[in-house]
RODO-2510 file (C-alpha; in nm, 4 decimals, decimal comma):
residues 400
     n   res          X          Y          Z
     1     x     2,7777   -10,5287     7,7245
     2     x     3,1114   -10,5264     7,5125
     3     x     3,4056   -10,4528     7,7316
     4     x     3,6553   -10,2121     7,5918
     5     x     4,0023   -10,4050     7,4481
     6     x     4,1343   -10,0587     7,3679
     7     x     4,2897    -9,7762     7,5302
     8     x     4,3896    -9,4829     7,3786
     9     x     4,6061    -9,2895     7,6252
    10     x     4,7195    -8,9374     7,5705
    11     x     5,0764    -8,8461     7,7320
    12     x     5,1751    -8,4966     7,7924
    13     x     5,5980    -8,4335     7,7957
    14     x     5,6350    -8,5048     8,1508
    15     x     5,5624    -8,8383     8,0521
    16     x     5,4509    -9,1592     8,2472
    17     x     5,4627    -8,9226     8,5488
    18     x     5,1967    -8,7156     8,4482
    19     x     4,9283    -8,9997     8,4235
    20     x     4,6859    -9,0499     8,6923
    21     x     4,7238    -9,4014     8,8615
    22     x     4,4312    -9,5753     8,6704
    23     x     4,6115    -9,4755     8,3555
    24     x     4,9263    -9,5192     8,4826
    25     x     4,8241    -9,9179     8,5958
    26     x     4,6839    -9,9296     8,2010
    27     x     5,0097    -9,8527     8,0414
    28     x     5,1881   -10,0713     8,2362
    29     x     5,0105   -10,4035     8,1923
    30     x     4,9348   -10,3105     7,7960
    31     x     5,0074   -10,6068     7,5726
    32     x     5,0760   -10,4274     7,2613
    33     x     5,1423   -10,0257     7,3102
    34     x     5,1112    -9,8291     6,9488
    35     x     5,2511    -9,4823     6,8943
    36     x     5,5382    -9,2367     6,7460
    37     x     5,8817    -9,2351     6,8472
    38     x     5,8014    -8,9466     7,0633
    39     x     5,5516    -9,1362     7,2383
    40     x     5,7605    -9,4406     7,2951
    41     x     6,0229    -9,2347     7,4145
    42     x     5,7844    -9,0837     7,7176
    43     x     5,6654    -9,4188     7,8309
    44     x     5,9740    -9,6639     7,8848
    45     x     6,0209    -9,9376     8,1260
    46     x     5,7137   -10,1530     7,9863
    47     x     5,7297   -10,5247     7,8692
    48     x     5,4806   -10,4781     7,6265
    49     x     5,5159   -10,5635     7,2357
    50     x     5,6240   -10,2440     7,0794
    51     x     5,4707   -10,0962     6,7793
    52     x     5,5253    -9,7889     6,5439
    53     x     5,2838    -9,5810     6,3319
    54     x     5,2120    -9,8018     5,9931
    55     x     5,2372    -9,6161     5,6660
    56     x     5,0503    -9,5301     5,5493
    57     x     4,8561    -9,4179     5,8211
    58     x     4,5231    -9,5029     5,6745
    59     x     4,6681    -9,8311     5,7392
    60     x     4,6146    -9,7999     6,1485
    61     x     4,2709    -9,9092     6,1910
    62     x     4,3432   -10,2894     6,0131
    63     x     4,6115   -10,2602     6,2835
    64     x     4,4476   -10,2189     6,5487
    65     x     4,1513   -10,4672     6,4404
    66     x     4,4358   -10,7214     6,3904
    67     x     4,5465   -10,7211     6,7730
    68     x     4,1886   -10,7611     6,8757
    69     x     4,1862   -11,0104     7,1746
    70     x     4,4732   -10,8457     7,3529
    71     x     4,5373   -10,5651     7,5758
    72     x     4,6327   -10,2637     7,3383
    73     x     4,7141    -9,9216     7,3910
    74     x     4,7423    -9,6447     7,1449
    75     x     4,9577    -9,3273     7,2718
    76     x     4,8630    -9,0237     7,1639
    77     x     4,9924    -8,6290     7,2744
    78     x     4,7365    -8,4684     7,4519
    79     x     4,3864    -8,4757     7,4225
    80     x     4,2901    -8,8117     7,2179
    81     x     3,9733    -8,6060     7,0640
    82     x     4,0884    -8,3011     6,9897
    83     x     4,2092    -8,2782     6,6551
    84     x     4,4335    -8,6060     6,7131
    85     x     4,4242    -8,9845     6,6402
    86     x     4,1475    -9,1025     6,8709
    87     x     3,8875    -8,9170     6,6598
    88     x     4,0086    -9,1070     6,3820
    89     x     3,9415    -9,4067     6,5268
    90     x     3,6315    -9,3641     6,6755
    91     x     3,4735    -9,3195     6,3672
    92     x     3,6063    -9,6572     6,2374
    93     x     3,5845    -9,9147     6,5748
    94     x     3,2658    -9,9549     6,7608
    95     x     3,3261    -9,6773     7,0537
    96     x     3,2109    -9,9720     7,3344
    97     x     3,5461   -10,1304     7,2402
    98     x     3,7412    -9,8237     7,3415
    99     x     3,8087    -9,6630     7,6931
   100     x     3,9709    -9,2919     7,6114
   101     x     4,2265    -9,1580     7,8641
   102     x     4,2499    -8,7152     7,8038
   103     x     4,6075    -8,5396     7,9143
   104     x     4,6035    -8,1927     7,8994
   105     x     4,5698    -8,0359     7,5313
   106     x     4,8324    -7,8247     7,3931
   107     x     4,5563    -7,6142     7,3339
   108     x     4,4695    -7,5680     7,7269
   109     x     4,8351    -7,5661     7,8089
   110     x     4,9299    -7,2597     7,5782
   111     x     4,6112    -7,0776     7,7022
   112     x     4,7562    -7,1175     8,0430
   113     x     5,0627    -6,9978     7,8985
   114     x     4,9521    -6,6704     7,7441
   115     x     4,6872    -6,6179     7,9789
   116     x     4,4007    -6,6574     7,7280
   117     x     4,0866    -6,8221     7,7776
   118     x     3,9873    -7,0610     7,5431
   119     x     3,6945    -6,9125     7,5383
   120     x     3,7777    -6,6620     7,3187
   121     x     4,0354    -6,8029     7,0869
   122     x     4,0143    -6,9507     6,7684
   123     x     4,1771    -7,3319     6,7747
   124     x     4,3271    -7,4528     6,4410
   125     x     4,5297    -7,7496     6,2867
   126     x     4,7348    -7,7244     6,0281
   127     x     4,9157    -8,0627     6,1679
   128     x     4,9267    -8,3016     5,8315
   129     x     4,7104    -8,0257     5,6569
   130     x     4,7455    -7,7509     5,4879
   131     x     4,8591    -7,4130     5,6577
   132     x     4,6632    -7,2142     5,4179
   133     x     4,3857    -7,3157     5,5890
   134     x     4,4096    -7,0927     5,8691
   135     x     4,4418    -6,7503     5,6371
   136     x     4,0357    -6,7538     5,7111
   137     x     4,0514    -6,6973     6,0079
   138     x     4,3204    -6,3780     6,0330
   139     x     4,0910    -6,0977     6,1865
   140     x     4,1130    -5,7645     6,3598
   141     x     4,1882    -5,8885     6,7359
   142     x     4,1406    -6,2276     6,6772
   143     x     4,3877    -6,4576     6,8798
   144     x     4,4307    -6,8100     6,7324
   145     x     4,6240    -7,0829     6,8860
   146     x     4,7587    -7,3487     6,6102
   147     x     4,8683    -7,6840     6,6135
   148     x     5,1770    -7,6274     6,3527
   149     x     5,3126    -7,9271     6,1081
   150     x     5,6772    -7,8501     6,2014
   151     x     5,9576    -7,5590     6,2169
   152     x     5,8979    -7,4102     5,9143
   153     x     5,5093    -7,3167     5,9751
   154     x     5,5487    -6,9903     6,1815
   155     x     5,7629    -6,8469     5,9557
   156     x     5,4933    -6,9384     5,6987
   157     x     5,2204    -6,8016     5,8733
   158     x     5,4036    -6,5122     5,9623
   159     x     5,4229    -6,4626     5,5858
   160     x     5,0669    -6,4824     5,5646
   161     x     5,0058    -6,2353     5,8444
   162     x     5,2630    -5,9815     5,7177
   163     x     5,1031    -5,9894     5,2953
   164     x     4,7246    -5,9316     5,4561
   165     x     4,8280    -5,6016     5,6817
   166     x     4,8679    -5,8130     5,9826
   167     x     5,2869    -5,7651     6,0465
   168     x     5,2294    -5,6761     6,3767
   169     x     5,1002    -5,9330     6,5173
   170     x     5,2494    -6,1114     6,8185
   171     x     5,3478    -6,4358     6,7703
   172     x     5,4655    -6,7033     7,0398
   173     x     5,6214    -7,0953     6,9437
   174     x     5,5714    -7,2730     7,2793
   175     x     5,7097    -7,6107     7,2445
   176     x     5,7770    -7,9321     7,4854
   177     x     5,5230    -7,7470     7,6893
   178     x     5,4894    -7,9342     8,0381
   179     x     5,8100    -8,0983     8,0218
   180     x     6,2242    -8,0380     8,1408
   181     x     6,2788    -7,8982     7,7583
   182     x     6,0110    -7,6539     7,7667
   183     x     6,0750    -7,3784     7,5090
   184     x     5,9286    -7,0385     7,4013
   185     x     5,9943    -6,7684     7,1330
   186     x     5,8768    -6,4169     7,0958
   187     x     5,8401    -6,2041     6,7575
   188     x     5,6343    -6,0317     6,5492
   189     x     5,5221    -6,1273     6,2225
   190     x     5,7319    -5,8749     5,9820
   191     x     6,0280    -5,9820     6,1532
   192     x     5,9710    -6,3326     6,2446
   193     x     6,3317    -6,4688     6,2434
   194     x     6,3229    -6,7630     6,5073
   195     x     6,4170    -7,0877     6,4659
   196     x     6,2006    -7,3467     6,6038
   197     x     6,2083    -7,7237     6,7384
   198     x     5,9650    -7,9374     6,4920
   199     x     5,7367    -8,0175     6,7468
   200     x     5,5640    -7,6875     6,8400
   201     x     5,2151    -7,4801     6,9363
   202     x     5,1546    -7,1285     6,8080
   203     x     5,0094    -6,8521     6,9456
   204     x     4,8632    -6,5928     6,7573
   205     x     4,7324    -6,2254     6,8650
   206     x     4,6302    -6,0639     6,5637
   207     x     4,6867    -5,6886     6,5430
   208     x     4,5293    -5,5181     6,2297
   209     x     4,6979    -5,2118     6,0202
   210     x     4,5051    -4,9026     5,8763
   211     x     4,5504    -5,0554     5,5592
   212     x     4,4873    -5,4384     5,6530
   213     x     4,2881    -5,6534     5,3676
   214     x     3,9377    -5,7277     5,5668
   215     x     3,8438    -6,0613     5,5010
   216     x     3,5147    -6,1392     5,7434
   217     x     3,3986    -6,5001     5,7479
   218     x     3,0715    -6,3656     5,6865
   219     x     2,9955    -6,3703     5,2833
   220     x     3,0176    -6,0634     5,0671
   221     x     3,3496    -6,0143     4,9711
   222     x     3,4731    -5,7617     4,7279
   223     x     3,5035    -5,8881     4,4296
   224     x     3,8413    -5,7272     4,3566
   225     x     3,9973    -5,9794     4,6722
   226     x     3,8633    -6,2844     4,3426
   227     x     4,0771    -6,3560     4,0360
   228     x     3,8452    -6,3608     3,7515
   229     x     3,7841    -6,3124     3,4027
   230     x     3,4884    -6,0803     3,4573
   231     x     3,2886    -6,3527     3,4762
   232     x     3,1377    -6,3972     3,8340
   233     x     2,8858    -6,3855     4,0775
   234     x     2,9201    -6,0402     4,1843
   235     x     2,9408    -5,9630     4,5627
   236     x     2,5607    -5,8344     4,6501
   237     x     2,4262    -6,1103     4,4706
   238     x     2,6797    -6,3471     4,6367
   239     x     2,5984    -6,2686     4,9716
   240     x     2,2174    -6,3212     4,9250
   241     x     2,2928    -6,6281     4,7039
   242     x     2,5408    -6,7696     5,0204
   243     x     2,2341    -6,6676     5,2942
   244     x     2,0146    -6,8749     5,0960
   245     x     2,2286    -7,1952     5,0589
   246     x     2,2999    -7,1680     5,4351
   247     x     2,6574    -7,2642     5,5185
   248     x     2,6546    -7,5228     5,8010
   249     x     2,9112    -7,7196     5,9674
   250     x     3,0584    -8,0100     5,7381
   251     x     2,8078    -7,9963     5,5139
   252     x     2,8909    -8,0521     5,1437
   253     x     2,8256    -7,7974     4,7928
   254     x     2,7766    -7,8331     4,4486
   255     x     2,9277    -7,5543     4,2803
   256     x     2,7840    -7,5942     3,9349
   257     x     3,0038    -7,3623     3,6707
   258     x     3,2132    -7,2571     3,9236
   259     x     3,3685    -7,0082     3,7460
   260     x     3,6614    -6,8366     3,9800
   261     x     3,4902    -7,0198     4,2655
   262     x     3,3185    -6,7209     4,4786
   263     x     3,0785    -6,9046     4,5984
   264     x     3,2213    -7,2415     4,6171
   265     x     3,5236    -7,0120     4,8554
   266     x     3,2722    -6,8580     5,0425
   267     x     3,0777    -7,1105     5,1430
   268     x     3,4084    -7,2927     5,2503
   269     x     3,4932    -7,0260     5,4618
   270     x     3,1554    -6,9891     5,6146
   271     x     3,1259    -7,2839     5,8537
   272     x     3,4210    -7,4770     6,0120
   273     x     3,4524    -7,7626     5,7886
   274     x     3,2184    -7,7440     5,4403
   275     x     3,3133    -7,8702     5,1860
   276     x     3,2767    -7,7831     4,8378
   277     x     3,3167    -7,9534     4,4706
   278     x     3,3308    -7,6793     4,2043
   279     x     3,2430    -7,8271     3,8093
   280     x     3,3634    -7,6405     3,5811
   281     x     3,4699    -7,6988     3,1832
   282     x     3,7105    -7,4717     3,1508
   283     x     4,0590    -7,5423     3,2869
   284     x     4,1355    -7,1537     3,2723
   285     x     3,8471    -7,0509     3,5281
   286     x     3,9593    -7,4361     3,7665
   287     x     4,2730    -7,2609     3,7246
   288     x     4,1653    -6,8969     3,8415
   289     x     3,9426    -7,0894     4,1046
   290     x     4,2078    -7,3086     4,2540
   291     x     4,3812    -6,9840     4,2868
   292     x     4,1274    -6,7869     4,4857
   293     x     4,1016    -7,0999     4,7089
   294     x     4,4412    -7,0960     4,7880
   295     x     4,4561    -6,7196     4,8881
   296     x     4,1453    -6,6947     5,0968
   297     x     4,2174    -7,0003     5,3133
   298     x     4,0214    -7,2942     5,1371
   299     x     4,3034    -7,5118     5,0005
   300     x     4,0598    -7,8201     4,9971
   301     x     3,7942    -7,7166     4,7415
   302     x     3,7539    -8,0052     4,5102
   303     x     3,7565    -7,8558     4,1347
   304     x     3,5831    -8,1301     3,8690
   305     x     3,6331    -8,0527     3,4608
   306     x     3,2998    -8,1831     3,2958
   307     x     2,9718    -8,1003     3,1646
   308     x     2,6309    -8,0972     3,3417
   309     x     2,4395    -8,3196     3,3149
   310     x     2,6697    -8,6441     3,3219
   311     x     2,9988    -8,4769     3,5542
   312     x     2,6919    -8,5093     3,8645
   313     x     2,6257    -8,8539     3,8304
   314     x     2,9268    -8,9693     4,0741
   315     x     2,9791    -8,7292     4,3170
   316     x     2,8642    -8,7441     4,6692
   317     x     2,4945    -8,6517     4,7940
   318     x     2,5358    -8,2467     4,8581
   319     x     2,3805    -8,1148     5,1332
   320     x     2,3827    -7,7292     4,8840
   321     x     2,3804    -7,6796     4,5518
   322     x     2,4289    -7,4089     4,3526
   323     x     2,3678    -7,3837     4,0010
   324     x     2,5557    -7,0436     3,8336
   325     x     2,6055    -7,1757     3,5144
   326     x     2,4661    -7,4907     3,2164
   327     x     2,1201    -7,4294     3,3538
   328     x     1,8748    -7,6459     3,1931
   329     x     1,6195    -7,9127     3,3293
   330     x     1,7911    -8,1856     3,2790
   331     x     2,0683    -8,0527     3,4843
   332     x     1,8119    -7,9423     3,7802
   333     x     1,6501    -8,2469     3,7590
   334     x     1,9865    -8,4342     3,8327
   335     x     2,0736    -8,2236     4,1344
   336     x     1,7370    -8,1995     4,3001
   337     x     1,7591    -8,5849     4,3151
   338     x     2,0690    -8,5999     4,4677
   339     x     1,9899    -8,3331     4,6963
   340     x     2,0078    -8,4766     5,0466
   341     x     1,6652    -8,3882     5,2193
   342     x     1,6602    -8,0285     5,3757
   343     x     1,9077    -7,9547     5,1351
   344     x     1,9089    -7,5952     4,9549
   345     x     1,9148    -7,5735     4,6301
   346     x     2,0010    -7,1815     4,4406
   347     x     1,9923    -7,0908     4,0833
   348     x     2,0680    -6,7542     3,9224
   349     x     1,9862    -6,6681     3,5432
   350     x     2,0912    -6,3474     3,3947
   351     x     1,9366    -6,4485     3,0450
   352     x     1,6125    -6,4765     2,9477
   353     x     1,5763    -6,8111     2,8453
   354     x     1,7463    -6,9214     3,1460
   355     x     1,5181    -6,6843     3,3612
   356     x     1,2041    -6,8741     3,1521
   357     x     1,3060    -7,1866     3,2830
   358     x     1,3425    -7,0627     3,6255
   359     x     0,9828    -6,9421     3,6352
   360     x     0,8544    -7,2955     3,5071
   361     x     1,0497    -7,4672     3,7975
   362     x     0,9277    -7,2088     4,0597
   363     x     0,5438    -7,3004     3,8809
   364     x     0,6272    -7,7238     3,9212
   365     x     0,8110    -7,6623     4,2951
   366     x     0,7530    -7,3822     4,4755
   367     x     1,0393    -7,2384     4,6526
   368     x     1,0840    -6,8215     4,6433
   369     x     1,1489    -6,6870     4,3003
   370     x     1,3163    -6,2983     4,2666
   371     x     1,4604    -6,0765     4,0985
   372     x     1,7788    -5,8890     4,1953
   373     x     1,8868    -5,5588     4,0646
   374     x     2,2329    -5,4221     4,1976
   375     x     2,3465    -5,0532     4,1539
   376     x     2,6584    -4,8939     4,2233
   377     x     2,7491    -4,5479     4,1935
   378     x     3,0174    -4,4665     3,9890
   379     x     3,1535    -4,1272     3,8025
   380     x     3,0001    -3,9516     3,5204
   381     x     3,2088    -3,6974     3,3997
   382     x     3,2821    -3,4713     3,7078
   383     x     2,9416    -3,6163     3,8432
   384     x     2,8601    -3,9324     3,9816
   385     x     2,5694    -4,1299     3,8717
   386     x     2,4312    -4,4853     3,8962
   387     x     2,5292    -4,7738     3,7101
   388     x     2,3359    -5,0938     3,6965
   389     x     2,4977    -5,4446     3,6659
   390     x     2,2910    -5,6871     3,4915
   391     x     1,9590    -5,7949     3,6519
   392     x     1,9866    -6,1676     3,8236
   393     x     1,6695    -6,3786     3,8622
   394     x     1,6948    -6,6416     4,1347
   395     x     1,5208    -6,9076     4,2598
   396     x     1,5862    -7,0759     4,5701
   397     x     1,4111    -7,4362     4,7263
   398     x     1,4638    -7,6465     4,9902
   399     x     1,4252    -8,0242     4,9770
   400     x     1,1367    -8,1528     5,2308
***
C-alpha cells in the first residue's frame, strides 16, 4: 500500500495553536511546507524549506510532484475540500499519496456566527471567480454565505442585490474569524458603505421587495428578463425544452444557434456547475448572449462563432444538446455521435422543412416527437382575445 508523502493541512487564524497534536507533530517535522504569505505567517518557528504559491498557479501540481521523496506540507485556510486547494489537487495526484488534515471552514465558522445552520444556506465562491456568479442564486429568503475575492466584493454584491429589488437585505463581512483580529460589519445592501479587510466571508439574508425581479432557478423565465432580437426560444417552450434536456450537476451543453442564449443560461443556472458552449454565427446574437449570461449569473458560458456542421468537430463530448437552429442531418448526425451515452438530445423546428426532417429522425430513432402550440391572451380592441405564437415541433432522444 502507497504511504502518503503529502499533507495538506488547513490552518484556521488562531494558527499553529488551533491544530490538534497529530497535526500539530506534522507541521513541525515537514521538510518542505507550501502556502501563501498568510499561511506562512500562522505557522512560524519551523526549520522546514519554505515555499510560496508558484505562478501561475496551474503551475502547483509539477511542484509538488517535484518534491516527491520528502516530507511536504501544503497549508491551506480552512477546510482543504471545500472550495480550496486540496480539491485541486486531488484530482491531479493519486489520493493514496495524500493524508488531508480539515480546520474549521469559514463556512461553519460564520454559521456559528449568525446563528444559521448550514443546512439551510446556500454556500458560494466567488474567490478567483467571478462574482456574477452568485446573482443566481438571489431569492426571496434565501441566506447565502460567500467566500468573497477581496474588499471590493460586498460592495459589488450589494450592487447586485440593490438593481434586482433586493436593497434590503442584511449583509455581514466577518473577517479573521477565529483569531485576535476578528472583525465584523453590519449594513444593508442600498446603503452598503463599509470598508473591508481583503480577506473576508459574507453573509447574506436576502429580503425581497414588492417589486423584486423573480428569478427562480427553476426554467421558464420571462422572456422580457432576455436581450434579444425577437429571435428566441420563447419561455413555455423553454421550460419544456430545459425539462427534457435535464440539467444535472457538471454536466456539459451544446447550445446549437444559440441565439441570445436562453437556453444555454438556463440550463447554467439549473444545476450547480453545468456548463454550456453556445455556437452561434452571428457576433450580434454572441454579443446579446454574452450579455444575458452576465446578468442572470452565468458569466462562464462558452460562446463559439461557426457553422454546423464543422464548428462541432472539436469541442468536448456533451452530456445535452440542443439543436435551435442550422438543423439538418448532417448536423444531427454529428451531435448524436458525440453525444456521451444517456445523453439528451432536443430539437425544435418551427418550419416545415425543418419539422419534415424531424419526423424522418423520430421514424430512424425513436425518441418522443410533439408538437407545441403556445397561446397568450392579449387585447383586442377593448376585448381581450388569444394570440398564438408560432407552432414548435420537437423531438427529444436519449442516447442508450
Amino acid at each position: 500500500m502507497m504511504s502518503a508523502w503529502l499533507h495538506i493541512v488547513g490552518i484556521g487564524e488562531d494558527g499553529l495553536d488551533g491544530l490538534t497534536p497529530a497535526t500539530r507533530a506534522v507541521v513541525d517535522t515537514a521538510e518542505v511546507i507550501i502556502g501563501g504569505d498568510r499561511h506562512h505567517s500562522l505557522s512560524p518557528n519551523s526549520t522546514a524549506e519554505r515555499l510560496a504559491w508558484p505562478s501561475p498557479f496551474d503551475a502547483l501540481i509539477e511542484t509538488l510532484k517535484a518534491q516527491k521523496g520528502r516530507r511536504v506540507v501544503v497549508l491551506a485556510t480552512g477546510d482543504p475540500l471545500w472550495f480550496s486547494v486540496g480539491a485541486r489537487i486531488g484530482r491531479s495526484i493519486d489520493p493514496a499519496e495524500i493524508t488531508y488534515h480539515p480546520q474549521l471552514s469559514a463556512f461553519q465558522l460564520a454559521s456559528a456566527r449568525m446563528g444559521w445552520s448550514m443546512a439551510d444556506v446556500e454556500t458560494l465562491t466567488v474567490h478567483g471567480r467571478p462574482v456574477e456568479q452568485m446573482i443566481a442564486f438571489i431569492q426571496p429568503d434565501a441566506r447565502l454565505l460567500i467566500l468573497t475575492t477581496g474588499a471590493q466584493t460586498p460592495a459589488q454584491i450589494a450592487t447586485f442585490l440593490t438593481e434586482r429589488g433586493f436593497g434590503n437585505s442584511k449583509m455581514t463581512v466577518l473577517a479573521a474569524m477565529g483569531g485576535d483580529r476578528e472583525e465584523r460589519f453590519d449594513g444593508t445592501a442600498a446603503d452598503w458603505d463599509h470598508k473591508v479587510p481583503a480577506f473576508n466571508t459574507l453573509a447574506v439574508d436576502c429580503v425581497a421587495a414588492p417589486d423584486a425581479a423573480l428569478l427562480p432557478r427553476v426554467p421558464g423565465l420571462a422572456d422580457d428578463l432576455f436581450v434579444h432580437d425577437g429571435t428566441m426560444t420563447k419561455q413555455e417552450v423553454r421550460a419544456v425544452t430545459l425539462a427534457k434536456l435535464m440539467p444535472m450537476r457538471g454536466a456539459l451543453l451544446w447550445d446549437v444557434g444559440t441565439g441570445c442564449g436562453s437556453v444555454a443560461v438556463e440550463w447554467m443556472r439549473a444545476a450547480r456547475y453545468a456548463r454550456a458552449i453556445g455556437i452561434e454565427p452571428r457576433a450580434d446574437r454572441r454579443a446579446m448572449a454574452a450579455q444575458n449570461a452576465l446578468a442572470l449569473g452565468v458569466p462562464k458560458l462558452e460562446l463559439i462563432e461557426g457553422l454546423v456542421p464543422e464548428a462541432l468537430t472539436t469541442l468536448e463530448s456533451p452530456d445535452a444538446i440542443f439543436i435551435g437552429g442550422g438543423l439538418s442531418m448532417e448536423t444531427f448526425d454529428m451531435a448524436w455521435a458525440a453525444l456521451r451515452p444517456l445523453g439528451r438530445l432536443v430539437a425544435n423546428a418551427v418550419t416545415l422543412e425543418s419539422e419534415r426532417l424531424l419526423i424522418d429522425l423520430h421514424k430512424s430513432h425513436g425518441g418522443q416527437l410533439v408538437k407545441l402550440q403556445i397561446n397568450r391572451a392579449e387585447p383586442v380592441g377593448p376585448f381581450t382575445g388569444w394570440r398564438p405564437n408560432m407552432p414548435v415541433t420537437q423531438l427529444s432522444l436519449i442516447k442508450r
